[in-house]
Structures are given as C-alpha cells and as structure tokens.
Jmol script that loads the backbone (N, CA, C; Angstrom):
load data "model"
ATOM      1  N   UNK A   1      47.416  15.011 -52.052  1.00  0.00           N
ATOM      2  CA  UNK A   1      48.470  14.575 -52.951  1.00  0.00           C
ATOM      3  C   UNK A   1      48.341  15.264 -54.312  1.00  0.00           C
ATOM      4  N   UNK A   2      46.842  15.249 -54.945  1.00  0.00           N
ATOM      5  CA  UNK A   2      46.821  15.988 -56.092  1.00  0.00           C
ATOM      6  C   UNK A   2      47.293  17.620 -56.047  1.00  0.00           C
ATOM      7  N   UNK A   3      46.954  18.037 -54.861  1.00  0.00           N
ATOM      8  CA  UNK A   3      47.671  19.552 -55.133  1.00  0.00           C
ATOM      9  C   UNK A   3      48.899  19.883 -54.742  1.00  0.00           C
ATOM     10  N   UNK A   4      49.824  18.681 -54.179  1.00  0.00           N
ATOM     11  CA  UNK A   4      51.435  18.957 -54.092  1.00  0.00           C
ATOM     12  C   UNK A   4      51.606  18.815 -55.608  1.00  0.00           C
ATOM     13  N   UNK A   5      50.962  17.826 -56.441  1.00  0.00           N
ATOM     14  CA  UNK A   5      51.378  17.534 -57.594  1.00  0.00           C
ATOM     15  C   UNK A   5      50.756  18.039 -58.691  1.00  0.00           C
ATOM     16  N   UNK A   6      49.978  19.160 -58.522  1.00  0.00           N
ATOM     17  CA  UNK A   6      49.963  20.696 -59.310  1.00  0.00           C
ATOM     18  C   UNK A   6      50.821  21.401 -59.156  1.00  0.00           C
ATOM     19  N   UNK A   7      50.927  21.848 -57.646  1.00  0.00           N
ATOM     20  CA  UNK A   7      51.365  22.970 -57.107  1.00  0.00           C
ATOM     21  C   UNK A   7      53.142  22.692 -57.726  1.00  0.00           C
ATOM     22  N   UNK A   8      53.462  21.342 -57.377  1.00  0.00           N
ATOM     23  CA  UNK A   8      55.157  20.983 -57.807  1.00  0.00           C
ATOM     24  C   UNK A   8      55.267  21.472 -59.594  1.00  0.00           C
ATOM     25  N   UNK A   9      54.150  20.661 -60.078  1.00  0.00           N
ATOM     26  CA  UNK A   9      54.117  20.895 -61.525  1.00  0.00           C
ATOM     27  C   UNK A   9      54.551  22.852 -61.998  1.00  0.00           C
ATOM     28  N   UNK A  10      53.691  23.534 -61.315  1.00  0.00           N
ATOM     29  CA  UNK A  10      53.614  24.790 -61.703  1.00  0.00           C
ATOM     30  C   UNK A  10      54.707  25.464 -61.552  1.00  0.00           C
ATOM     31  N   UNK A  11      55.613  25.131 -60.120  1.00  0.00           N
ATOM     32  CA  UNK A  11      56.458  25.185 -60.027  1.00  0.00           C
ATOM     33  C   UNK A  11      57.477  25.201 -60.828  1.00  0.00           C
ATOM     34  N   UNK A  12      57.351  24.017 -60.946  1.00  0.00           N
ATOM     35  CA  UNK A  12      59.189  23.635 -62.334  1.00  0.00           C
ATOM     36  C   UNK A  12      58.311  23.813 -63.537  1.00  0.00           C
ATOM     37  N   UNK A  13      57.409  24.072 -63.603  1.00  0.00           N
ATOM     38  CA  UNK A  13      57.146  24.576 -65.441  1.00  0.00           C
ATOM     39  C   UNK A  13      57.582  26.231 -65.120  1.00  0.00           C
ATOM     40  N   UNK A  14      56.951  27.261 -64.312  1.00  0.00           N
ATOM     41  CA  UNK A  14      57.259  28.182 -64.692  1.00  0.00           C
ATOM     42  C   UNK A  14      58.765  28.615 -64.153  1.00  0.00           C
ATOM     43  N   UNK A  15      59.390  27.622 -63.171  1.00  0.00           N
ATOM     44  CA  UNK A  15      61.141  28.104 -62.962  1.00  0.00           C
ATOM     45  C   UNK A  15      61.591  27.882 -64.511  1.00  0.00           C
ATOM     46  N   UNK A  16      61.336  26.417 -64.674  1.00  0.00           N
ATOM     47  CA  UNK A  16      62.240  26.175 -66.207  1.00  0.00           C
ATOM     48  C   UNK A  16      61.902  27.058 -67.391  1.00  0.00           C
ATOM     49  N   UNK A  17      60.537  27.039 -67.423  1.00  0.00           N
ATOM     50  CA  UNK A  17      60.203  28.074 -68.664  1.00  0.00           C
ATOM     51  C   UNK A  17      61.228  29.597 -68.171  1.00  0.00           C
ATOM     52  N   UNK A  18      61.183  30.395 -67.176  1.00  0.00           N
ATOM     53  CA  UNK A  18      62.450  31.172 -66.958  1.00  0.00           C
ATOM     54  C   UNK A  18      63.482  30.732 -67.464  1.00  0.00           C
ATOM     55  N   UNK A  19      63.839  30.049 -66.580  1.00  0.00           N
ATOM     56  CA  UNK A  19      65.617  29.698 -66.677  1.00  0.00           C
ATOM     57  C   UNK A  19      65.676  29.299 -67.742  1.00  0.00           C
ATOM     58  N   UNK A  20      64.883  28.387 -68.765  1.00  0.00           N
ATOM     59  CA  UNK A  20      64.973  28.544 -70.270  1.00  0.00           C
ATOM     60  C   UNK A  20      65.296  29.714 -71.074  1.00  0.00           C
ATOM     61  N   UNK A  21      64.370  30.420 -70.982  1.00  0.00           N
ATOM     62  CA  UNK A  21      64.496  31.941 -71.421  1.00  0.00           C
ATOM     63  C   UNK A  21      65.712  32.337 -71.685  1.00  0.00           C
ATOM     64  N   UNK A  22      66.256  32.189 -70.019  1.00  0.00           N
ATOM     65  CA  UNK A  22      67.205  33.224 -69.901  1.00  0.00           C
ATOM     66  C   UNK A  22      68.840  32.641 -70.396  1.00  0.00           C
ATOM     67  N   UNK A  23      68.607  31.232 -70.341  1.00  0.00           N
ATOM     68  CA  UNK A  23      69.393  30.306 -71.167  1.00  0.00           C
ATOM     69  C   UNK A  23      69.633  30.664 -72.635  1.00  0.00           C
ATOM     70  N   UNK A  24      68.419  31.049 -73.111  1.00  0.00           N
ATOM     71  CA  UNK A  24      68.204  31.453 -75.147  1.00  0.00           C
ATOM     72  C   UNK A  24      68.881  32.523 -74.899  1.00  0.00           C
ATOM     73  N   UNK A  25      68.638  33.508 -73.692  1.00  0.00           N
ATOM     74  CA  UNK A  25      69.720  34.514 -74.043  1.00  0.00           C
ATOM     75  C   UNK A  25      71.123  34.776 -73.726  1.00  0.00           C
ATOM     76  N   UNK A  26      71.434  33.897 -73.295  1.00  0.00           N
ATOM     77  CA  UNK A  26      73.218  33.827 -73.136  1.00  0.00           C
ATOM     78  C   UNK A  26      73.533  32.702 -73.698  1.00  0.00           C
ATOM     79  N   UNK A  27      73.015  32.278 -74.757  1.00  0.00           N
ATOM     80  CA  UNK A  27      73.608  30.940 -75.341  1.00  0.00           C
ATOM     81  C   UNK A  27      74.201  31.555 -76.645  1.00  0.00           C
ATOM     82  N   UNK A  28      74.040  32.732 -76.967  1.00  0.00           N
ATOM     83  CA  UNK A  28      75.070  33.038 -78.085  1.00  0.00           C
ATOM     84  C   UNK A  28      76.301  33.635 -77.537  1.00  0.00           C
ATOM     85  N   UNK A  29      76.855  33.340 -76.270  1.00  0.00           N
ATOM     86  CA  UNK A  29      77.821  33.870 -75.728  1.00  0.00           C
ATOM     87  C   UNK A  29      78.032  34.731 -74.919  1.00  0.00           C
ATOM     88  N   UNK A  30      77.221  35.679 -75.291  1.00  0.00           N
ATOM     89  CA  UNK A  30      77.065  36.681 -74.580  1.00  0.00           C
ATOM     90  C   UNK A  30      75.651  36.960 -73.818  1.00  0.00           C
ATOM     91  N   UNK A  31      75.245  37.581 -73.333  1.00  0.00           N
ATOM     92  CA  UNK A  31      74.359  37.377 -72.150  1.00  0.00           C
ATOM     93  C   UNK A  31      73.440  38.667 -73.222  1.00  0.00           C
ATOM     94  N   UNK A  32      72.593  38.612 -74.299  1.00  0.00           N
ATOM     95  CA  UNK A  32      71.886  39.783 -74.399  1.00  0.00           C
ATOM     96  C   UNK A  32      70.251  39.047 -74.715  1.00  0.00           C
ATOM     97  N   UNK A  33      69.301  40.062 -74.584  1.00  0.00           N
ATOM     98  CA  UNK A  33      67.753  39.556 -75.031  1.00  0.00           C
ATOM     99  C   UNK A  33      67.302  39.746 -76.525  1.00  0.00           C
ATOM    100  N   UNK A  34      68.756  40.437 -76.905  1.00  0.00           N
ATOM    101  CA  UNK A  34      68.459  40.374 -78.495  1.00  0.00           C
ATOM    102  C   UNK A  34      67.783  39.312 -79.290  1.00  0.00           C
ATOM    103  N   UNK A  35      68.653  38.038 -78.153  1.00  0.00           N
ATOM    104  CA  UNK A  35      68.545  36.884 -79.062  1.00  0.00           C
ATOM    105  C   UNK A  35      67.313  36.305 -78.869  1.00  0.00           C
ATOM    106  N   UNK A  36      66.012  36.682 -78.074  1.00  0.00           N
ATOM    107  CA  UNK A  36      65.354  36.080 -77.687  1.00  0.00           C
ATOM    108  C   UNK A  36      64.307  36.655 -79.482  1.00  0.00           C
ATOM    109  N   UNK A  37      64.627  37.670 -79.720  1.00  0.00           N
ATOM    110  CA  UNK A  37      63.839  38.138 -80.786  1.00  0.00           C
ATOM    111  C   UNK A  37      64.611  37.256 -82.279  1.00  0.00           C
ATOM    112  N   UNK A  38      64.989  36.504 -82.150  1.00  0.00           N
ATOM    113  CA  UNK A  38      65.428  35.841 -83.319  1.00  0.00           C
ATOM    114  C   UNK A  38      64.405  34.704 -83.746  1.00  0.00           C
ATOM    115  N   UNK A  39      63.991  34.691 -84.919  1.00  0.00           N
ATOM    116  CA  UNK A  39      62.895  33.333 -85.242  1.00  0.00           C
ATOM    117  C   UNK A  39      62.778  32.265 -84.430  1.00  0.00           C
ATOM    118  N   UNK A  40      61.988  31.401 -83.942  1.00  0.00           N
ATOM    119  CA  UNK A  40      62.208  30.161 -83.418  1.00  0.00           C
ATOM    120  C   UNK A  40      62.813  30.259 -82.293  1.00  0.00           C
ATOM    121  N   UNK A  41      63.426  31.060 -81.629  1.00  0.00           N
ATOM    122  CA  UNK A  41      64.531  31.470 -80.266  1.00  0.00           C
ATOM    123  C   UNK A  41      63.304  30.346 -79.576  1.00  0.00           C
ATOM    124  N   UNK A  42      62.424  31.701 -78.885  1.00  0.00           N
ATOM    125  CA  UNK A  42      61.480  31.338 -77.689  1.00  0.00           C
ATOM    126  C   UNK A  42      60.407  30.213 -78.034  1.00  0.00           C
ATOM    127  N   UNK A  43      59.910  29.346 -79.369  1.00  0.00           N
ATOM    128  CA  UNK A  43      59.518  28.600 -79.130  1.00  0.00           C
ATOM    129  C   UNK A  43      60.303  27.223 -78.539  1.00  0.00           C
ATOM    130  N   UNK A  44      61.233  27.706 -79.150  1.00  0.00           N
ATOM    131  CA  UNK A  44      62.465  26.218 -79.012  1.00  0.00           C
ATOM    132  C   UNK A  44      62.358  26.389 -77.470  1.00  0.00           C
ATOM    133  N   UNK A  45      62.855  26.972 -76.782  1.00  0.00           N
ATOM    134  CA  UNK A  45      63.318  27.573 -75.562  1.00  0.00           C
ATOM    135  C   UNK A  45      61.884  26.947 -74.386  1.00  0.00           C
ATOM    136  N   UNK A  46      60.619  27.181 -75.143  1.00  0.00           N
ATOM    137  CA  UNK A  46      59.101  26.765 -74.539  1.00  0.00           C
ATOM    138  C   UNK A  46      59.522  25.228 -74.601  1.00  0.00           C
ATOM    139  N   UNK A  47      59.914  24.697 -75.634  1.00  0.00           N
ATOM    140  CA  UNK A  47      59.546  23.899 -75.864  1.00  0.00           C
ATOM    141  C   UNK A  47      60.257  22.709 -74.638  1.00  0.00           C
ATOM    142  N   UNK A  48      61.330  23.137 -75.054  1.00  0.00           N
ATOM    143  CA  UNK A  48      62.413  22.071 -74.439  1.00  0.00           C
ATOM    144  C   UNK A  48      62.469  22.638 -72.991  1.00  0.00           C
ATOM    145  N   UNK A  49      61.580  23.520 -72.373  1.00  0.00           N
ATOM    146  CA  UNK A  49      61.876  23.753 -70.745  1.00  0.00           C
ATOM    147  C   UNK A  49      60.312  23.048 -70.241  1.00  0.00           C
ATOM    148  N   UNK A  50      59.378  22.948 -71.099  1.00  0.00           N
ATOM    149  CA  UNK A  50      58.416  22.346 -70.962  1.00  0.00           C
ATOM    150  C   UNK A  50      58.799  21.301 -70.379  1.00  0.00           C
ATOM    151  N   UNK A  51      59.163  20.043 -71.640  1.00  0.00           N
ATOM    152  CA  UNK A  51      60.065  18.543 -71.125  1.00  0.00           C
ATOM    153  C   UNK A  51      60.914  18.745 -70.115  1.00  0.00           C
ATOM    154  N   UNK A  52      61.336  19.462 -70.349  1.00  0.00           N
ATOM    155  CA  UNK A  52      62.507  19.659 -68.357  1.00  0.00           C
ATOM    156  C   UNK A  52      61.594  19.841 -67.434  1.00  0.00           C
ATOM    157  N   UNK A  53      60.757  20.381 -67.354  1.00  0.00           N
ATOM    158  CA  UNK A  53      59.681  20.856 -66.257  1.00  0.00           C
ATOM    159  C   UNK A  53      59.130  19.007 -65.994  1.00  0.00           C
ATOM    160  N   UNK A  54      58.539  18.940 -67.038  1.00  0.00           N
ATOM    161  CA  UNK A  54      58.036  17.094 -67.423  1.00  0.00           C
ATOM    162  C   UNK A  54      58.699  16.313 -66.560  1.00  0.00           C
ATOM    163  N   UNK A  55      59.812  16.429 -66.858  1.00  0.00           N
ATOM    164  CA  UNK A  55      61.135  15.204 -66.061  1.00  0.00           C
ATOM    165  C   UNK A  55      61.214  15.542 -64.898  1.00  0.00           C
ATOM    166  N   UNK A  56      61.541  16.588 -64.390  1.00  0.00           N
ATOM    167  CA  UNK A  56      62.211  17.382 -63.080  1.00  0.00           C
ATOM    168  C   UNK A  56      60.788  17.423 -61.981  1.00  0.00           C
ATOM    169  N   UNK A  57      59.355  17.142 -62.027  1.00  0.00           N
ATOM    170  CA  UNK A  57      58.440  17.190 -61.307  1.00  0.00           C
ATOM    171  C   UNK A  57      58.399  16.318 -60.931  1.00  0.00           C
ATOM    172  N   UNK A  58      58.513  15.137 -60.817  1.00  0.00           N
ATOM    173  CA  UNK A  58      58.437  13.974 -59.423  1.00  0.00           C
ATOM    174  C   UNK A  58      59.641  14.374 -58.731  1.00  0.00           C
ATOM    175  N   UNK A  59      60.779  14.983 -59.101  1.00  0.00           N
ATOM    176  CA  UNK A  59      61.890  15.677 -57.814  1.00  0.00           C
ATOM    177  C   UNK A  59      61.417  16.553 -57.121  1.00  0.00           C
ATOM    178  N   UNK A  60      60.775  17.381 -57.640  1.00  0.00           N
ATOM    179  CA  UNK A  60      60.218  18.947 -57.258  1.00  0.00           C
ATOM    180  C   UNK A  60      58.504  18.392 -56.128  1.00  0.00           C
ATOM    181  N   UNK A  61      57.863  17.307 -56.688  1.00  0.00           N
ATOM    182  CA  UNK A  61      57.035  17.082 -55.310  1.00  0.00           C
ATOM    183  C   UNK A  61      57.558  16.158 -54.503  1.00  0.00           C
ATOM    184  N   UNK A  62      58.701  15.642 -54.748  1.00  0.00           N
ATOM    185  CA  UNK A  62      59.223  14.945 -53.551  1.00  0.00           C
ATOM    186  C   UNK A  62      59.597  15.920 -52.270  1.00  0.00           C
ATOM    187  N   UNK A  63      60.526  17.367 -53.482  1.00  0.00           N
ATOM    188  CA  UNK A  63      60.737  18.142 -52.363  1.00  0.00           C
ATOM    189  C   UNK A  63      59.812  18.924 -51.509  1.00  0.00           C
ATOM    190  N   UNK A  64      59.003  18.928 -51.884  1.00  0.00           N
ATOM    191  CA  UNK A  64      57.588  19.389 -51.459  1.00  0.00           C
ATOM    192  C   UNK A  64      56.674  18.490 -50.190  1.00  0.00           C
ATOM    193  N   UNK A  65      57.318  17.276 -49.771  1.00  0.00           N
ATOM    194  CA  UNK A  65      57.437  16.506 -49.113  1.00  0.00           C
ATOM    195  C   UNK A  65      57.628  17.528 -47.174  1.00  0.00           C
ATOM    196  N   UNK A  66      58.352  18.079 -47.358  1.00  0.00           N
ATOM    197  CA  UNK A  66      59.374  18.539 -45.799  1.00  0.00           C
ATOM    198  C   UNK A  66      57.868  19.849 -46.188  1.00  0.00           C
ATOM    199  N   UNK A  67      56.816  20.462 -46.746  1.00  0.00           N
ATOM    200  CA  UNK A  67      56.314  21.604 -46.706  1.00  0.00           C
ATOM    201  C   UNK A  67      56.805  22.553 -47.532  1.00  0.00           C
ATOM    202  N   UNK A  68      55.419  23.094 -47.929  1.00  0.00           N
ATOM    203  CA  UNK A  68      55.307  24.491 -48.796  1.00  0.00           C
ATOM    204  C   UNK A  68      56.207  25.752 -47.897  1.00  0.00           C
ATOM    205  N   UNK A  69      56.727  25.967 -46.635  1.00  0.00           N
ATOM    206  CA  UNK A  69      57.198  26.678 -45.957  1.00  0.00           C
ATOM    207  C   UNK A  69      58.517  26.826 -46.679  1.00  0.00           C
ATOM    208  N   UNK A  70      59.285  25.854 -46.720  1.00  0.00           N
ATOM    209  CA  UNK A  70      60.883  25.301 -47.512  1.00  0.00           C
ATOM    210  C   UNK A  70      60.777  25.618 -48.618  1.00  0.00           C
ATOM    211  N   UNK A  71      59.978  25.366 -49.702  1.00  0.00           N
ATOM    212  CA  UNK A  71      59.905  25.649 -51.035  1.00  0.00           C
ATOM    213  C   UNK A  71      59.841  27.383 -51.115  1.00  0.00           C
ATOM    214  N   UNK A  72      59.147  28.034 -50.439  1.00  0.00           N
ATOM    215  CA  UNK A  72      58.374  29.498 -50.691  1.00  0.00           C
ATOM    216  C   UNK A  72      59.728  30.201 -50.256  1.00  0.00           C
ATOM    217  N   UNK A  73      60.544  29.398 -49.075  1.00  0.00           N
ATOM    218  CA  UNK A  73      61.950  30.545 -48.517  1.00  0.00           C
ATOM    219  C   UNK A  73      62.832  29.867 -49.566  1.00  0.00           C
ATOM    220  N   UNK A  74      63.025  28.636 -49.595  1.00  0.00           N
ATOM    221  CA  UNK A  74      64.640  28.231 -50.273  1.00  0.00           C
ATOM    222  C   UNK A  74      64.174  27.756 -52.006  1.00  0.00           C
ATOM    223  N   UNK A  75      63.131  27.962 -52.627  1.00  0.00           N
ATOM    224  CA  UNK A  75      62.749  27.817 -53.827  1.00  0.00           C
ATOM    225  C   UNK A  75      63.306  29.176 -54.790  1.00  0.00           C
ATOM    226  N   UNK A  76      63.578  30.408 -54.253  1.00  0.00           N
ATOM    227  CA  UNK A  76      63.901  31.252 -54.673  1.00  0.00           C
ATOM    228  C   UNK A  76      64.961  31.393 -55.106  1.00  0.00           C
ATOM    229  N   UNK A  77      65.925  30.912 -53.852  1.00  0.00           N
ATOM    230  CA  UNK A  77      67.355  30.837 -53.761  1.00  0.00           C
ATOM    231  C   UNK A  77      68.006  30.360 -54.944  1.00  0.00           C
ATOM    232  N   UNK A  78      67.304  28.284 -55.113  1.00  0.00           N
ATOM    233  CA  UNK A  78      67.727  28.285 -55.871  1.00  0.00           C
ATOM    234  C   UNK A  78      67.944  28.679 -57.354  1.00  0.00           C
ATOM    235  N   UNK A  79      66.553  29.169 -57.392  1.00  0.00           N
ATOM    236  CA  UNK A  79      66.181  29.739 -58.730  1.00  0.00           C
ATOM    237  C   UNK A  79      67.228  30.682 -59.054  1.00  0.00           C
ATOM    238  N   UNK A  80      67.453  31.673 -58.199  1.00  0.00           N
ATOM    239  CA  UNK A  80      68.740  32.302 -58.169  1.00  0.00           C
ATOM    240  C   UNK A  80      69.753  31.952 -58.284  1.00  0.00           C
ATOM    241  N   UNK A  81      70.289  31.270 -57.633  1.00  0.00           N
ATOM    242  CA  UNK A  81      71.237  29.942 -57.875  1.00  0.00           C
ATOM    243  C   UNK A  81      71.683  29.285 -59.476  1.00  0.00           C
ATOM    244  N   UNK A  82      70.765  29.204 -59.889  1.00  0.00           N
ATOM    245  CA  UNK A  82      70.518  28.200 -61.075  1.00  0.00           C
ATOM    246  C   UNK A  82      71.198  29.529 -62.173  1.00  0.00           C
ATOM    247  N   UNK A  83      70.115  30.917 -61.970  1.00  0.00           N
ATOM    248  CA  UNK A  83      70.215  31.870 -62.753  1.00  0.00           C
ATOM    249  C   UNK A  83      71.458  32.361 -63.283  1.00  0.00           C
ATOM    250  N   UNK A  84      72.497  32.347 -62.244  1.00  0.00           N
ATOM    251  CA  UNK A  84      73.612  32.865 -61.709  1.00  0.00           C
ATOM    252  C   UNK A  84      74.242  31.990 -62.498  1.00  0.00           C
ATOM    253  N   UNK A  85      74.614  30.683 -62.254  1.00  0.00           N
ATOM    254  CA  UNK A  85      75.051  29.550 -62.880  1.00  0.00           C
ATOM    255  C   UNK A  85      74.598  29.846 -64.319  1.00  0.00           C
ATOM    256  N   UNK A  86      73.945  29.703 -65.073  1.00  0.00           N
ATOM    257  CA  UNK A  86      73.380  29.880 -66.446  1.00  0.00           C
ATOM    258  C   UNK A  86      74.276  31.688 -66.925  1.00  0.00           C
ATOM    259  N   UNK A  87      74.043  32.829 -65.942  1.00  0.00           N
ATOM    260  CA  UNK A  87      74.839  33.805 -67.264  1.00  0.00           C
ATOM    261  C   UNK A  87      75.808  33.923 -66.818  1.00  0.00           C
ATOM    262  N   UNK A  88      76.820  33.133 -65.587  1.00  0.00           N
ATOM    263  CA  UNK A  88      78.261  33.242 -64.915  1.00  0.00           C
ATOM    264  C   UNK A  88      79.204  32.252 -65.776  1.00  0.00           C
ATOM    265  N   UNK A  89      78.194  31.009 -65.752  1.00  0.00           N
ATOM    266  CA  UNK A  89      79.440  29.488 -66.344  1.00  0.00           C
ATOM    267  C   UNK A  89      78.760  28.979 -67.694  1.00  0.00           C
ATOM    268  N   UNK A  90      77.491  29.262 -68.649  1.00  0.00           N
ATOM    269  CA  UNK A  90      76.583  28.878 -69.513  1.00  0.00           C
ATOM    270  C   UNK A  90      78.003  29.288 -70.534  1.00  0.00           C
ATOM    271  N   UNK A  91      78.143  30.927 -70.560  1.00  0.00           N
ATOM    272  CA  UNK A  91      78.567  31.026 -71.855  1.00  0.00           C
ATOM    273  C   UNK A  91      80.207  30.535 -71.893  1.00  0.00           C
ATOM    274  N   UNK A  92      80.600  30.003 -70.645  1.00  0.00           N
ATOM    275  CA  UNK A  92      81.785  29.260 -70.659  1.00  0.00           C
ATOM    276  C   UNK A  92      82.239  28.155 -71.121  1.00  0.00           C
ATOM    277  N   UNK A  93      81.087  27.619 -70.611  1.00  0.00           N
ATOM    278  CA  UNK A  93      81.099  26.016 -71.236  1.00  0.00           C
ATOM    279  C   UNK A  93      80.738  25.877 -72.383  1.00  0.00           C
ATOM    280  N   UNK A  94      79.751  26.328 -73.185  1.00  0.00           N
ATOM    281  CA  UNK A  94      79.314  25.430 -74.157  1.00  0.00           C
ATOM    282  C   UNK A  94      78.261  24.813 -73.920  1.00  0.00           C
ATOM    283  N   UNK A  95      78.303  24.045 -75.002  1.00  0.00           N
ATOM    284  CA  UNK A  95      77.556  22.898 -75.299  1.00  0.00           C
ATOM    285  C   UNK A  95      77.098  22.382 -74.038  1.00  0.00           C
ATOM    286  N   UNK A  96      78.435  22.221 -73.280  1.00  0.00           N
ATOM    287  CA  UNK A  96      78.226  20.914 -72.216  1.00  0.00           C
ATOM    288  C   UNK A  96      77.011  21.789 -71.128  1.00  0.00           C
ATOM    289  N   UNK A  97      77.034  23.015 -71.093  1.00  0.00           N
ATOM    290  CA  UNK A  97      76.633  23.699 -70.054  1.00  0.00           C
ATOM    291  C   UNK A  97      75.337  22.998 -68.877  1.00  0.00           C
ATOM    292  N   UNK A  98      74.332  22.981 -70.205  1.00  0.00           N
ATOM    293  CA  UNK A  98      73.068  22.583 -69.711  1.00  0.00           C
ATOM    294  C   UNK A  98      72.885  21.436 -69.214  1.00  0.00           C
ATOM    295  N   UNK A  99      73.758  20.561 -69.344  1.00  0.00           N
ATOM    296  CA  UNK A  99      73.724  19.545 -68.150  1.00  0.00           C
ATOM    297  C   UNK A  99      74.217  19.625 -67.001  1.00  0.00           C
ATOM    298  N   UNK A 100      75.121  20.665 -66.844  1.00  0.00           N
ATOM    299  CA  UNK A 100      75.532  20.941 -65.929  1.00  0.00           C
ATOM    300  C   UNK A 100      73.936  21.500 -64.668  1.00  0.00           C
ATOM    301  N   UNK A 101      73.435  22.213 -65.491  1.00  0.00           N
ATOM    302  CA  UNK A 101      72.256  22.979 -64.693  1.00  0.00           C
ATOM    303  C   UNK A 101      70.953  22.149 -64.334  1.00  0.00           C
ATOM    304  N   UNK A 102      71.076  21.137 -65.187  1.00  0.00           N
ATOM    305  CA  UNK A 102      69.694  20.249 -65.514  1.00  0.00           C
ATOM    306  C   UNK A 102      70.509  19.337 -63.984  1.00  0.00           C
ATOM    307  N   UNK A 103      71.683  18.878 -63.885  1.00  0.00           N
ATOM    308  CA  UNK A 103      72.201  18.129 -62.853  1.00  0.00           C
ATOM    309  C   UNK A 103      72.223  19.274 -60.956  1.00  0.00           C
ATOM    310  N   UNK A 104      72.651  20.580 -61.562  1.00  0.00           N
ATOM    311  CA  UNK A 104      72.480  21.351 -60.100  1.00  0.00           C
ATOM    312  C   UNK A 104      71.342  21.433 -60.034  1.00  0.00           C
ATOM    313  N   UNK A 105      70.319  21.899 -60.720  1.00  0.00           N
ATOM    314  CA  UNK A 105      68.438  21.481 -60.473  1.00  0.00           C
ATOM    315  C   UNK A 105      67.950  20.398 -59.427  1.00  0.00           C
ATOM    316  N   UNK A 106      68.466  19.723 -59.828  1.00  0.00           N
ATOM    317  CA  UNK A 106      68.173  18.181 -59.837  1.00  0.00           C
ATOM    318  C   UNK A 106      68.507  18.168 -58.058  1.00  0.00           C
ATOM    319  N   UNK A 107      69.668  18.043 -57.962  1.00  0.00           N
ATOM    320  CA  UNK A 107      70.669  18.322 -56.951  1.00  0.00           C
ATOM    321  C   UNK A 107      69.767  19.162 -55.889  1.00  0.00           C
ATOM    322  N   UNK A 108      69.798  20.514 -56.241  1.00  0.00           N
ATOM    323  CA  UNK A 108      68.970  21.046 -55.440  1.00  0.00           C
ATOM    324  C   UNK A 108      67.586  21.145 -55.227  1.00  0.00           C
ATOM    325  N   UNK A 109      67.120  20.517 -55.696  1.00  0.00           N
ATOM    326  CA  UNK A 109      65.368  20.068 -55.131  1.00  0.00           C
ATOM    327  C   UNK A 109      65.864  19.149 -54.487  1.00  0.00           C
ATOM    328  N   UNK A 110      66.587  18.742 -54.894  1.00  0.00           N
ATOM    329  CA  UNK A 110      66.945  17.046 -53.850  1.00  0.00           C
ATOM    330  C   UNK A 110      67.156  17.496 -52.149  1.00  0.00           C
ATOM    331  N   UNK A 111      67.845  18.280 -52.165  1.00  0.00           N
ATOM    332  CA  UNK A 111      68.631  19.112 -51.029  1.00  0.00           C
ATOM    333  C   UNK A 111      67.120  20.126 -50.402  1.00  0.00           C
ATOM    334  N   UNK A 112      66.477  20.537 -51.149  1.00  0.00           N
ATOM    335  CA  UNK A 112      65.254  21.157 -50.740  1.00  0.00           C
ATOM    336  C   UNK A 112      64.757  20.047 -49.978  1.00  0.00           C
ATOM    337  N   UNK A 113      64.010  19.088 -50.243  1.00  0.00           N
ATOM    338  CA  UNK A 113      63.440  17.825 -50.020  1.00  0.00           C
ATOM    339  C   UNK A 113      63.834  17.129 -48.715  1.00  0.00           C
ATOM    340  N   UNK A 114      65.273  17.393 -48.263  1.00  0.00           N
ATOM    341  CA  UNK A 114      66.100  16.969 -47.071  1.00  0.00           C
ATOM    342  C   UNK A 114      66.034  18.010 -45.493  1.00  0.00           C
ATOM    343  N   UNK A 115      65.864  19.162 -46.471  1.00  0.00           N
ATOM    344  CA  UNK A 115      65.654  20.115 -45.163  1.00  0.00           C
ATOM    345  C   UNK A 115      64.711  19.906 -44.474  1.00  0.00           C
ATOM    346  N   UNK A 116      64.642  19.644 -42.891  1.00  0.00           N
ATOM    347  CA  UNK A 116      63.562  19.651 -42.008  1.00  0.00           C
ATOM    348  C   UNK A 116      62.765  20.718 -42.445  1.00  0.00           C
ATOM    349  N   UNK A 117      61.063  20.466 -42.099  1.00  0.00           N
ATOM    350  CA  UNK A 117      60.511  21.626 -42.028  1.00  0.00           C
ATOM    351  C   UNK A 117      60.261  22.502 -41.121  1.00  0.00           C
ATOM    352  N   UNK A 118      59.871  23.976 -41.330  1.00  0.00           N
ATOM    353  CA  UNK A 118      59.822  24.745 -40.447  1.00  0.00           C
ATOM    354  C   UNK A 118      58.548  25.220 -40.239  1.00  0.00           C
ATOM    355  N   UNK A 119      58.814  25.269 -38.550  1.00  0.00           N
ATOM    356  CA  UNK A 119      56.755  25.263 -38.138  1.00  0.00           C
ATOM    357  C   UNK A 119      56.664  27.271 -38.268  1.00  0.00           C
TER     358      UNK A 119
END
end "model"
wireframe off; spacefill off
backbone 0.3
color backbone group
C-alpha cells in the first residue's frame, strides 16, 4: 500500500508540476516560454501544482487500484490529453480554464481506475 501511495504521489506531483508549467506558459494568451522567464512565473506555477498534486493523489492511487500496467499505457494519454486541453481551450477561456482541467484530471484518473486490468 505504501508504494502505490508513493508511486501515485510521484505521479501527480511530477504530471502537475508539467502541466503547471505549461499552463504559466499559455496563460498570457498565447502559448510562448517567454513567460516562464518572468519573476515569480515558475515559483507560483511550483507552487500551486504542488497543492494540485496534494489534492488529486488519493484519485491517482485509487486509479492505481486496476495495476501499474493501466497507468504506464493510459497515464500518458492522458497527460497528453490534459496538455492539449491546456494550449487548445486554456487561452480561450480564461480565468475559468483551470477548472476546467483540474475537473478533466479528476475525471480521468477516475476513468483510469475503472479500466480492467491487463495481464
């Protein structure tokens, strides 16, 4: 149990710390890494994907539940997934965006978690 609940942890700290990132850089509208070099960008960005990582890990070892097999093929996806969502619909929305992503996250570990596993 303790190493689903590393292994989950490491997981959504280093997806979110990404998808954070890459969030700081299309949140001025446009999708560039300029912005990541602006004062304070990337700590803010550490900071607050940290606490998302925080929240989002009892979903992430639930999904971890069906096997490490599911996570290693369809963990990618969504990460991709998520990515796509963040520089396709982020600089569309606004404000509202990031709940939008913090809710498809959510969503999809959930959906990870449901898939039978594969021997």
């Amino acid at each position: 149990m303790l190493n689903r609940l590393l292994l989950a942890a490491a997981i959504s700290w280093s997806y979110s710390v990404t998808l954070g990132l890459l969030f700081a850089a299309c949140a001025s509208g446009r999708f560039s890494f300029r912005t990541l070099r602006l004062p304070g960008v990337v700590p803010v960005a550490l900071i607050i994907s940290t606490v998302i990582a925080v929240v989002v890990t009892p979903v992430a070892v639930w999904s971890l539940r069906t096997g490490m097999k599911n996570l290693a093929i369809y963990g990618p996806i969504l990460w991709i997934a998520l990515a796509t969502y963040e520089v396709v619909v982020i600089p569309r929305t606004g404000a509202h965006g990031p709940y939008g992503l913090l809710l498809f996250g959510v969503v999809g570990l959930a959906v990870l978690g449901l898939i039978p596993g594969t021997k």
